[in-house]
C-alpha positions as CSV (number, residue, x, y, z in Angstrom):
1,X,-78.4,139.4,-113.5
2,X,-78.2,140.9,-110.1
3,X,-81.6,142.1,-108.4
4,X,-82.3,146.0,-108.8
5,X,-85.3,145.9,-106.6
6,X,-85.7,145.1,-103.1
7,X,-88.8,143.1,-102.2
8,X,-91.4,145.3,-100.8
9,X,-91.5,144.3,-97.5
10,X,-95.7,144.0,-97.1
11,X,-97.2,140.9,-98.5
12,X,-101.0,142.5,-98.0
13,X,-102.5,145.8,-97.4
14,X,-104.8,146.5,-94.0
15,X,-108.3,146.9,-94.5
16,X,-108.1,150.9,-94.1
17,X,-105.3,151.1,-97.1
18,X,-107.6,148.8,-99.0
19,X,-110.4,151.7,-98.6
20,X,-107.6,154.2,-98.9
21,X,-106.2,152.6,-102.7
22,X,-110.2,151.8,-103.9
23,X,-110.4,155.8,-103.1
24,X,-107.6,156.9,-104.6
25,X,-108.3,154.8,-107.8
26,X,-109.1,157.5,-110.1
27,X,-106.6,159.9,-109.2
28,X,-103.8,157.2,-109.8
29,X,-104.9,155.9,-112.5
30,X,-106.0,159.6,-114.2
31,X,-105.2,160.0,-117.7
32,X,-103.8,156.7,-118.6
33,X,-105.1,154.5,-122.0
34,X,-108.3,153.1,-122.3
35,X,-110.5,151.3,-124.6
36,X,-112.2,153.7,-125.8
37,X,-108.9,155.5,-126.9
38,X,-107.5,152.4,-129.2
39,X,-110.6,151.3,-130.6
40,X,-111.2,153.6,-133.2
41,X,-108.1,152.6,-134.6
42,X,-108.6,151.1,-138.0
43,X,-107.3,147.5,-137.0
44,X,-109.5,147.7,-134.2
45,X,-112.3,146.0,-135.6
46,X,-110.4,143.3,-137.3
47,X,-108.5,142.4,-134.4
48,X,-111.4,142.1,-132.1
49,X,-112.7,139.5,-134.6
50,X,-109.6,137.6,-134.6
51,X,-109.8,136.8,-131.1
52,X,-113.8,136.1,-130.9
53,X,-112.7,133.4,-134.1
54,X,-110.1,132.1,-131.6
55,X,-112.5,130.6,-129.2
56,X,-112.9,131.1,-125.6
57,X,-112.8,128.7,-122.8
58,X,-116.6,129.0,-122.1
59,X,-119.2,131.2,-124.2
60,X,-121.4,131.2,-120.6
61,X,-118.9,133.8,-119.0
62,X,-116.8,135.1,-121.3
63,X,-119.8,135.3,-124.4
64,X,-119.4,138.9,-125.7
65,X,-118.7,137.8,-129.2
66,X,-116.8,134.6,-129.1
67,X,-118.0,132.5,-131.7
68,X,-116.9,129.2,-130.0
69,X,-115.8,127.1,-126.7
70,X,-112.2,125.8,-127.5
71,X,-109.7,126.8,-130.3
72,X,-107.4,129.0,-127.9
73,X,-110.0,128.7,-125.4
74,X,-108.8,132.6,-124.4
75,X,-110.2,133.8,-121.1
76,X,-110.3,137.4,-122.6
77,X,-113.0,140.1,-122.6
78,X,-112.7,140.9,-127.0
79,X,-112.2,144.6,-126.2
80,X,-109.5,144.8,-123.6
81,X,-107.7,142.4,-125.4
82,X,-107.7,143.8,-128.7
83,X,-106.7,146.6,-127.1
84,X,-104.2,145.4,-125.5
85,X,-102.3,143.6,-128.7
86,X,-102.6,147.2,-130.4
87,X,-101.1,149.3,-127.4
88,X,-98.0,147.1,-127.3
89,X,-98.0,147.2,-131.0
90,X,-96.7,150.7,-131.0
91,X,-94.8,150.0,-127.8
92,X,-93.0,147.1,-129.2
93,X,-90.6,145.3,-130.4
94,X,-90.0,143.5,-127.2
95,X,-87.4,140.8,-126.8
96,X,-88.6,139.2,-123.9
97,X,-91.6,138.0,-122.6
98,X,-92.9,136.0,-119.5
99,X,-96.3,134.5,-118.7
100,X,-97.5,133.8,-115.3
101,X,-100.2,131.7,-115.4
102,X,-100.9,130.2,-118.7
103,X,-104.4,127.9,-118.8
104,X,-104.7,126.8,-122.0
105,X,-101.7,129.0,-123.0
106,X,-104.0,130.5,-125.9
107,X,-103.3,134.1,-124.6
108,X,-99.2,133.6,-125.0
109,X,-99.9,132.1,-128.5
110,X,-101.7,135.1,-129.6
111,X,-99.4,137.7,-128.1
112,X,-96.6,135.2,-129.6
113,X,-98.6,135.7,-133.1
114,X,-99.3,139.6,-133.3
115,X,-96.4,140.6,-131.3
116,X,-93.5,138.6,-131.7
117,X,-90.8,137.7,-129.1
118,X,-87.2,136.0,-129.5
119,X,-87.5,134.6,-126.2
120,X,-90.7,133.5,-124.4
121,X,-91.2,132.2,-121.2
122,X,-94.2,130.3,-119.2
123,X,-94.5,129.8,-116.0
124,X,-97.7,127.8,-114.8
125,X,-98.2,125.0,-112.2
126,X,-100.2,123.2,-114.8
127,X,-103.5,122.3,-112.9
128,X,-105.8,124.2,-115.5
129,X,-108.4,121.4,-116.8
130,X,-107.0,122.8,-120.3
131,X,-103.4,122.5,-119.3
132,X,-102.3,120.3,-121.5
133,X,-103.3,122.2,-124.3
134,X,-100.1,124.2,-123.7
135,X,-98.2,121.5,-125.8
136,X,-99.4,122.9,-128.6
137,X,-99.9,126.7,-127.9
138,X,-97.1,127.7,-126.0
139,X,-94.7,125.3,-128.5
140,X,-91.4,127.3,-128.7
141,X,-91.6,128.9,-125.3
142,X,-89.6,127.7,-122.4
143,X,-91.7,126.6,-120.0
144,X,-91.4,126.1,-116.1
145,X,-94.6,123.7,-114.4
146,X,-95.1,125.0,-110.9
147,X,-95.7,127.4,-108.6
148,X,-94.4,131.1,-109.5
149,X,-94.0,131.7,-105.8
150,X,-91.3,128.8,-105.6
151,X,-87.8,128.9,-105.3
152,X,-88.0,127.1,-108.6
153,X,-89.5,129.5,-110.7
154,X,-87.0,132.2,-109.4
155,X,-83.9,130.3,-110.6
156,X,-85.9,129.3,-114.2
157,X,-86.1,133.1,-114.9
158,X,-81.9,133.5,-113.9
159,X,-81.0,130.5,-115.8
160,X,-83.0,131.0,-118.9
161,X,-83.0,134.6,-119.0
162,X,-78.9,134.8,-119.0
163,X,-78.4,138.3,-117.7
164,X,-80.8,140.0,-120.2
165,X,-83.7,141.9,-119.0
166,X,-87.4,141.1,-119.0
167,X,-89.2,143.9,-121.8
168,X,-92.8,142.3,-121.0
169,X,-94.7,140.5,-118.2
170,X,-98.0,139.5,-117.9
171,X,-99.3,138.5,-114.2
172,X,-102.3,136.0,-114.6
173,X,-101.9,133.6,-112.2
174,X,-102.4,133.2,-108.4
175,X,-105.2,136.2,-108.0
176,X,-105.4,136.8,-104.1
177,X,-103.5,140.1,-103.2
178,X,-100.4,138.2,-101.8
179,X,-100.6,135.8,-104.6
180,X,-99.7,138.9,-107.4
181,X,-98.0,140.8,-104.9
182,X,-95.3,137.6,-105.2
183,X,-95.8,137.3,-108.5
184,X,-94.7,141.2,-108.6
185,X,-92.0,140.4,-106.3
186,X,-90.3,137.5,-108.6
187,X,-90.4,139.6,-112.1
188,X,-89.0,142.5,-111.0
189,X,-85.2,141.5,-110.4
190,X,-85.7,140.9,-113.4
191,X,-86.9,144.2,-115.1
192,X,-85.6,147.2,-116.1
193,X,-87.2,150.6,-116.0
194,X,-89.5,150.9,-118.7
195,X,-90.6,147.1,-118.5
196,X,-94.0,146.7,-118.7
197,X,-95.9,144.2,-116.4
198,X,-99.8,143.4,-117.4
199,X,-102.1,142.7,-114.8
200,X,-105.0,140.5,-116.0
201,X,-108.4,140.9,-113.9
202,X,-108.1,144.7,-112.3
203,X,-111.8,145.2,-112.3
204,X,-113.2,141.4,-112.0
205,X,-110.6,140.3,-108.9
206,X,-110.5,142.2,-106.2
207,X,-107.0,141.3,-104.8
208,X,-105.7,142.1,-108.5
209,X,-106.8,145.3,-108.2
210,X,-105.7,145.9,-104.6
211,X,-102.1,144.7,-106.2
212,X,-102.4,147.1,-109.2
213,X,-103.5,149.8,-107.2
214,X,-100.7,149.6,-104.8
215,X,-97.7,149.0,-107.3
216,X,-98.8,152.4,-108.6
217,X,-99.1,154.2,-105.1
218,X,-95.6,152.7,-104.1
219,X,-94.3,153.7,-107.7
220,X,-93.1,150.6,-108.4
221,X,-94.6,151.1,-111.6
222,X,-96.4,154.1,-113.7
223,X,-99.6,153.1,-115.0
224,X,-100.2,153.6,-118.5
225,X,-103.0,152.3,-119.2
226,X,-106.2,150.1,-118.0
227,X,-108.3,148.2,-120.7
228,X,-111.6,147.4,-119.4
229,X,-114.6,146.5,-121.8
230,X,-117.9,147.7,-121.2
231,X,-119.9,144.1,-121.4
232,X,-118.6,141.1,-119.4
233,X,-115.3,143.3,-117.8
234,X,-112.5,141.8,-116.5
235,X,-109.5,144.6,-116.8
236,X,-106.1,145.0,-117.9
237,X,-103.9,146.9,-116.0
238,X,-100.4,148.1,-117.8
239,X,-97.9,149.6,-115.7
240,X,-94.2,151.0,-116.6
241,X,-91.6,149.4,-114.0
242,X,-89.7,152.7,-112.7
């Protein structure tokens, strides 16, 4: 599959259009999904449970319900990601789907789980301390250990991708502003419009946002919604590539 997009040319943003994007937040971002508009739904409640059962890699920052350190060992705030699950619910079904940057790989098994995909991917250099629990929860994806800003990790996508499109990405990995600016870069030969890419950490990262921020002003992608919880907030960004 041939490359649609060419790489925006800017690995970073000057200080000034760092001010400029923080400014413009709300009036890129007006009107999209939040929270607060998903969780009234009736599995709302049920799901958010689900996930605080699953474990979290440490009750000391992520708390906010998590019963448990380990199971999945998620590094999820409850609410956006319940939220989250439900949006692409009703979005779905989606064929495809990539990881970049797994940890324990607990958040791939649960999308794996509620969603369902025919053909999931991971790509992760493996130097989480839980990495190796990725043998067990990301069994059945294809997996790629190293850097997604190597040549590697582009020709994993080509070669195990075959020519069909990427339906759903989500960016977790390096999270400095050139780091998911790359990551950006290397999914979205791979997309076509009306792929979504997830950004994980909008409001607790500043370079995520930066990145999230900027894909919207450049219309690389429409944003449809950001999930971000009011205790313990990390943000979830959700853009349509266009």
């Amino acid at each position: 599959m041939g490359p649609r997009f060419q790489a925006p040319p800017r690995p970073t943003v000057s200080p000034l259009e760092h001010a400029f994007l923080a400014f413009q937040r709300n009036r890129l971002l007006q009107g999209i999904a939040s929270v607060e508009d998903v969780s009234d739904q009736v599995e709302f409640g049920a799901l958010r449970d689900l996930i605080c059962q699953s474990g979290t890699d440490c009750l000391r920052h992520f708390g906010n319900g998590y019963l448990s350190e380990g199971g999945l060992a998620l590094q999820q705030n409850p609410d956006e990601f319940a939220a989250l699950c439900l949006f692409l619910e009703r979005r779905g079904p989606f064929s495809t789907y990539l990881e970049i940057g797994s940890a324990s790989g607990g958040t791939g098994y649960f999308l794996s789980r509620e969603i369902g995909f025919d053909l999931a991917m991971s790509i992760d250099d493996g130097q989480h301390s839980r990495a190796t629990e990725q043998r067990i929860n990301l069994k059945g994806f294809t997996t790629f250990v190293g850097s997604s800003h190597s040549a590697g990790a582009a020709t994993f996508l080509e070669e195990t991708l075959g020519g069909l499109p990427l339906d759903l990405a989500f960016v977790d990995g390096d999270h400095t502003e050139e780091g998911v600016w790359k990551d950006i870069q290397l999914v979205l030969p791979f997309c076509l419009p009306g792929t979504l890419i997830v950004l994980h950490d909008t409001r607790a990262c500043a370079g995520v946002e930066i990145a999230w921020l900027r894909a919207s002003w450049e219309r690389i992608i429409t944003p449809l919604a950001e999930f971000v919880g009011d205790q313990a907030p990390l943000g979830i960004g959700v853009g349509r590539v266009n």
